[in-house]
C-alpha positions in Angstrom: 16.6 -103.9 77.1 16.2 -104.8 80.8 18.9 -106.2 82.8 18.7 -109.0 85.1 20.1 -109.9 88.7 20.5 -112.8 90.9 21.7 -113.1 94.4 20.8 -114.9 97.7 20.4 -113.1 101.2 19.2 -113.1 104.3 15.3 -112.9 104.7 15.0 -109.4 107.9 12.1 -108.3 110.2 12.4 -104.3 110.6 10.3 -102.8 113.6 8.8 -99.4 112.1 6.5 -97.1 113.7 3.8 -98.5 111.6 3.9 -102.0 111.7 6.4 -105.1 111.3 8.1 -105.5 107.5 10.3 -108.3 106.4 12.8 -107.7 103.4 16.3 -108.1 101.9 19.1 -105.7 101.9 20.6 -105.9 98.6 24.7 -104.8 98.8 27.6 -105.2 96.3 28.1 -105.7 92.8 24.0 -105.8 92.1 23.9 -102.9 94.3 26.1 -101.1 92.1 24.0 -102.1 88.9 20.9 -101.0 90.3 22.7 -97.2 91.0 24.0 -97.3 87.4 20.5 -98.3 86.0 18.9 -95.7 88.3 21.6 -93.3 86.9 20.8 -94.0 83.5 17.2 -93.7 84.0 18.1 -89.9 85.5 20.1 -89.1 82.6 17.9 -90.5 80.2 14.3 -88.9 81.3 15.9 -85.9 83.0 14.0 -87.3 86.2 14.1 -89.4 89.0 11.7 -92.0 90.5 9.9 -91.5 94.2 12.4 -91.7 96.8 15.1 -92.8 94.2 13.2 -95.8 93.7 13.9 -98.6 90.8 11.2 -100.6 89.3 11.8 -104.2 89.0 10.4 -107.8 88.5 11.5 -109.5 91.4 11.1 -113.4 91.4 11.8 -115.7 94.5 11.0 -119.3 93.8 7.7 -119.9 91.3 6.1 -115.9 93.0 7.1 -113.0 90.6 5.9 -109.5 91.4 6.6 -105.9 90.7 7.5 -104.1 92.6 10.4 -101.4 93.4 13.9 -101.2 95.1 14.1 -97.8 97.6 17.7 -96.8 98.0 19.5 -96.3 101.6 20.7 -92.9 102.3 24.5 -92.3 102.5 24.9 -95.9 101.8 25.3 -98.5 98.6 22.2 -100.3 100.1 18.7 -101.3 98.1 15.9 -102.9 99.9 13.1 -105.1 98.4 10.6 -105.2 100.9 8.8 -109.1 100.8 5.5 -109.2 101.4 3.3 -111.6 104.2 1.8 -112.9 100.5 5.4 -113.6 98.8 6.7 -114.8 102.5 3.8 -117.7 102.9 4.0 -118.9 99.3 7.5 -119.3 99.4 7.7 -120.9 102.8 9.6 -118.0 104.1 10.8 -117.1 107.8 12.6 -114.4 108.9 16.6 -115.2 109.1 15.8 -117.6 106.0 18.4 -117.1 102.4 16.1 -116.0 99.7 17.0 -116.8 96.3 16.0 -113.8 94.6 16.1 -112.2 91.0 15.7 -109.4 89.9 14.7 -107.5 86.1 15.1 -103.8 86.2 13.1 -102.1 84.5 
């Protein structure tokens, strides 16, 4: 059984060394759910994803995908990175709220 998020926030541009990304910091209580599914996952098939990743169905407006949520070191931060795809199918800019959901899996 997969569990399923929802939660609006702020569309962000990050500057990296290769290139411009846009995503959404994911904080909180879904946060929190995402660490207890990764947990799970750990205790469950004695292993952990790529860089602590989660997979997940993300869904913002009619665009699904699936994709995965990379944790932030030393913090209780996940970021969904929103692809140039995703972001002109959607209408999105940067600074924009996306309405976002999420189905761990």
């Amino acid at each position: 059984m997969s569990e399923s998020l929802a939660c609006t926030l702020p569309l962000r541009r990050w500057q990296g060394d290769r290139g411009t990304y846009h995503l959404v910091t994911i904080t909180g209580e879904a946060a929190e759910a995402i660490a207890a599914h990764a947990l799970m996952h750990r205790l469950e098939f004695g292993t952990q994803r790529g860089f602590g990743s989660v997979k997940v169905m993300a869904s913002v407006g009619r665009t699904n995908w699936k994709t995965s949520v990379f944790p932030q070191r030393e913090k209780s931060e996940w970021v969904l990175l929103v692809s140039k795809k995703v972001m002109r199918a959607e209408d999105l800019a940067e600074g924009d709220p996306v309405e976002l959901e999420l189905e761990l899996l």
